[in-house]
C-alpha positions as CSV (number, residue, x, y, z in Angstrom):
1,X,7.9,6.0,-14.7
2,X,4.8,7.4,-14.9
3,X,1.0,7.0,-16.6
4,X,-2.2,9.6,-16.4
5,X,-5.7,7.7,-15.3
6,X,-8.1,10.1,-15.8
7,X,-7.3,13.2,-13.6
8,X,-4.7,11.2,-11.3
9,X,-1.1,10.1,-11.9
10,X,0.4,6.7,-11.4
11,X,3.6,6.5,-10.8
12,X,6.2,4.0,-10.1
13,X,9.7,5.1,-7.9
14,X,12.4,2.7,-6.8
15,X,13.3,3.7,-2.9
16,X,12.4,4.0,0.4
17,X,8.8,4.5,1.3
18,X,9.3,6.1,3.9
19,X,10.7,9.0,2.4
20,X,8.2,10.1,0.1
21,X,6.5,13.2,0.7
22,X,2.7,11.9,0.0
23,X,0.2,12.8,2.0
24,X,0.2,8.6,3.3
25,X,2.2,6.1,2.8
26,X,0.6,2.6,3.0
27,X,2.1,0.0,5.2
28,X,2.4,-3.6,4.4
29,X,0.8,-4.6,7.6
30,X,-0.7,-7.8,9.8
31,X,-4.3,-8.6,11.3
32,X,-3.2,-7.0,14.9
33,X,-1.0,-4.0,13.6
34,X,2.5,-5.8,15.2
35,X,4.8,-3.5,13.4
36,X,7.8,-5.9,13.9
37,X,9.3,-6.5,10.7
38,X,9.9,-5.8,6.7
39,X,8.1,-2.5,5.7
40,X,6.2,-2.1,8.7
41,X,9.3,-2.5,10.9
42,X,10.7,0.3,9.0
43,X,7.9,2.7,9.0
44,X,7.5,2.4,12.6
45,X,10.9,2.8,13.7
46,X,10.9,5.9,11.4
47,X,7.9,6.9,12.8
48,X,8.5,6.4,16.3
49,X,6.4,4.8,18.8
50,X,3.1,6.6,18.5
51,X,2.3,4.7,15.3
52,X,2.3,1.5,17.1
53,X,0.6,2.8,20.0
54,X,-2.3,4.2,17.8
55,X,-2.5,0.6,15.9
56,X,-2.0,-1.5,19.0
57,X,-5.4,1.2,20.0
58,X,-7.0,0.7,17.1
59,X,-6.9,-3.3,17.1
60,X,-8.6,-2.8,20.5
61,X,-11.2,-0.5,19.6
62,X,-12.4,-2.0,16.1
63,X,-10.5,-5.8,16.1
64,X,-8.3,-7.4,14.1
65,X,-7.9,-5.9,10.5
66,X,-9.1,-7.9,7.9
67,X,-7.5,-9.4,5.2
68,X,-7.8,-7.2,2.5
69,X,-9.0,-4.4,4.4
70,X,-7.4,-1.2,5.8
71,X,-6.7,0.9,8.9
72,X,-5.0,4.2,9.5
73,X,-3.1,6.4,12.0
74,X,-1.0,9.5,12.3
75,X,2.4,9.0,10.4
76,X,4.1,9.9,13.9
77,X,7.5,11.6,12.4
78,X,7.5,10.6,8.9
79,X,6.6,13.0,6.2
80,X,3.8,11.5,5.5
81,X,0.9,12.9,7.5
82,X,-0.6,9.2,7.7
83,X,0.1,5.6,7.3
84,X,-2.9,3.5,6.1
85,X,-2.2,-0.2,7.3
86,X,-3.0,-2.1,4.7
87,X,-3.7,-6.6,5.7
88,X,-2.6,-8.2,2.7
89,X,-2.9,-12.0,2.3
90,X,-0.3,-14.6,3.0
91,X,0.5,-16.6,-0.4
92,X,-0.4,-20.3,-0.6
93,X,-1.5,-20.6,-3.9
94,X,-5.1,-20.3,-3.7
95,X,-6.9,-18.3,-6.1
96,X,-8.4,-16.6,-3.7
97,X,-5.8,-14.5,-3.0
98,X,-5.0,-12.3,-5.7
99,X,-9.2,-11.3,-5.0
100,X,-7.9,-10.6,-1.5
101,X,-4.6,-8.4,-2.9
102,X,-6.5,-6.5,-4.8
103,X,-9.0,-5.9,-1.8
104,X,-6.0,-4.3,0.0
105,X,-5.1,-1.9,-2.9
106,X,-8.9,-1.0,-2.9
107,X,-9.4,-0.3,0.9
108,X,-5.8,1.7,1.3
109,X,-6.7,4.2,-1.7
110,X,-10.8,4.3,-0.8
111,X,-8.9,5.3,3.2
112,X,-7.3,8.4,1.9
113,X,-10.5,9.1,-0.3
114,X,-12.3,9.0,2.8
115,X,-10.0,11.2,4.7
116,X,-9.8,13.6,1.4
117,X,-6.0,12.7,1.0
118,X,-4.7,13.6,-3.0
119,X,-1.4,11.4,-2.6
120,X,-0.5,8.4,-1.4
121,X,2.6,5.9,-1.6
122,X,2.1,1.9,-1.7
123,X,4.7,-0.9,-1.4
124,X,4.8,-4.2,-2.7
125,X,2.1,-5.7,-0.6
126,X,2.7,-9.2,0.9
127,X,5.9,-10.1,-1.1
128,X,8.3,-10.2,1.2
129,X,7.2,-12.6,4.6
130,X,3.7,-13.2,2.9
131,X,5.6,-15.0,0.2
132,X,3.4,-13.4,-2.5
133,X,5.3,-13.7,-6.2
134,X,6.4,-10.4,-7.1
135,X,5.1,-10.8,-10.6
136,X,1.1,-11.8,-9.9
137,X,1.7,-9.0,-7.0
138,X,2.4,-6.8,-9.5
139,X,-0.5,-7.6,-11.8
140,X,-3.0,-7.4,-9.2
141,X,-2.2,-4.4,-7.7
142,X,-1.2,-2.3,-10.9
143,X,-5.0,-3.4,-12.0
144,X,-6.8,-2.9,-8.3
145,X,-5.3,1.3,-8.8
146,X,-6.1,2.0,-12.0
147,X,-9.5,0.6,-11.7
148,X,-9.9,2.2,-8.7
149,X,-8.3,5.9,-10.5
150,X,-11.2,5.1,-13.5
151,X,-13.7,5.8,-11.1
152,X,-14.5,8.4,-8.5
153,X,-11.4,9.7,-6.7
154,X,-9.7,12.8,-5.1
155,X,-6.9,11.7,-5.3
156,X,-4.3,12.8,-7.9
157,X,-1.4,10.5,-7.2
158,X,-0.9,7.3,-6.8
159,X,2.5,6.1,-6.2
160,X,3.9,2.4,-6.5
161,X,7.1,3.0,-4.4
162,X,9.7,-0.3,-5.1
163,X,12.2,-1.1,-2.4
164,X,15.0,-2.6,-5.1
165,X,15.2,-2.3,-8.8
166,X,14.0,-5.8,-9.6
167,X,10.7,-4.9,-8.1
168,X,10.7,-1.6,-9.7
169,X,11.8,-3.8,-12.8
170,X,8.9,-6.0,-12.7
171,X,6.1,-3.6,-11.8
172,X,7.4,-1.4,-14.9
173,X,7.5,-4.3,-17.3
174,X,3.7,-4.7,-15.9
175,X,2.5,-1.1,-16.6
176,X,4.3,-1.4,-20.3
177,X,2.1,-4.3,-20.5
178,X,-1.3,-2.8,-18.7
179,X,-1.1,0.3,-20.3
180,X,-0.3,-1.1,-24.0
């Protein structure tokens, strides 16, 4: 499933993430860059070990990454040339958080803008250990990229890359309904 934002394509795939042949591939990450578990697990043992050890430098050169902010590295021996880590918030409820979701989506596509990247692959972003509900994930992030592709961009695709097909269920029931 697919939708045109001005000169950029949005498109949503059910699979693995790290498969996709994008230019970067976003991970679902944490404040130090402790690839451990869920997505980031993944993309790191896929990787192999120099994506950790370029986070683990980054955290020590720059700090923590924020919530709702981005970093990047090489994307060690995936396809992807890079993986943007992208800090997500942990769901509690407050309606500050969907602000801080969206802040993630922003700062992982304005990353590859910055390192003139044209495609790039997102997950779900904090809904599996961050608890976030995969419906208001949904929302917000649909809305944080194509607000983001209505403005200035180089990039030209934009994909929202579901693990399972109720995700990919529930983020294309939310594109019917953003883009209708």
């Amino acid at each position: 499933m697919h939708i045109q934002v001005n000169h950029a394509v949005l498109e949503l795939v059910q699979g693995d993430i790290t498969e996709l042949d994008t230019d970067a591939i976003v991970n679902a990450a944490n404040e130090r860059l402790a690839h451990g578990g869920g997505v980031a697990g993944v993309i790191s043992r896929k990787g192999g070990p120099l994506i950790q050890r370029e986070s683990s430098a980054w955290v020590r050169q720059h700090g923590p990454v924020v919530t709702g902010s981005a970093a990047i590295t090489s994307g060690g021996r995936l396809k992807a040339r890079y993986v943007i880590h992208a800090v997500g918030p942990v769901y509690r409820g407050a309606p500050r958080e969907a602000e801080l979701l969206a802040s993630a989506v922003r700062a992982a596509l304005h990353v590859a803008d910055e390192h003139g990247l044209k495609s790039i692959a997102l997950p779900a972003i904090s809904t599996g250990i961050f608890g976030y509900p995969m419906e208001e994930a949904a929302r917000v992030m649909l809305r944080a990229a194509i607000e983001y592709l209505q403005g200035q961009t180089g990039l030209e695709r934009v994909v929202f890359c579901l693990y399972n097909r109720a995700a990919f269920d529930v983020f294309a029931g939310e594109l019917t309904i953003q883009t209708s």
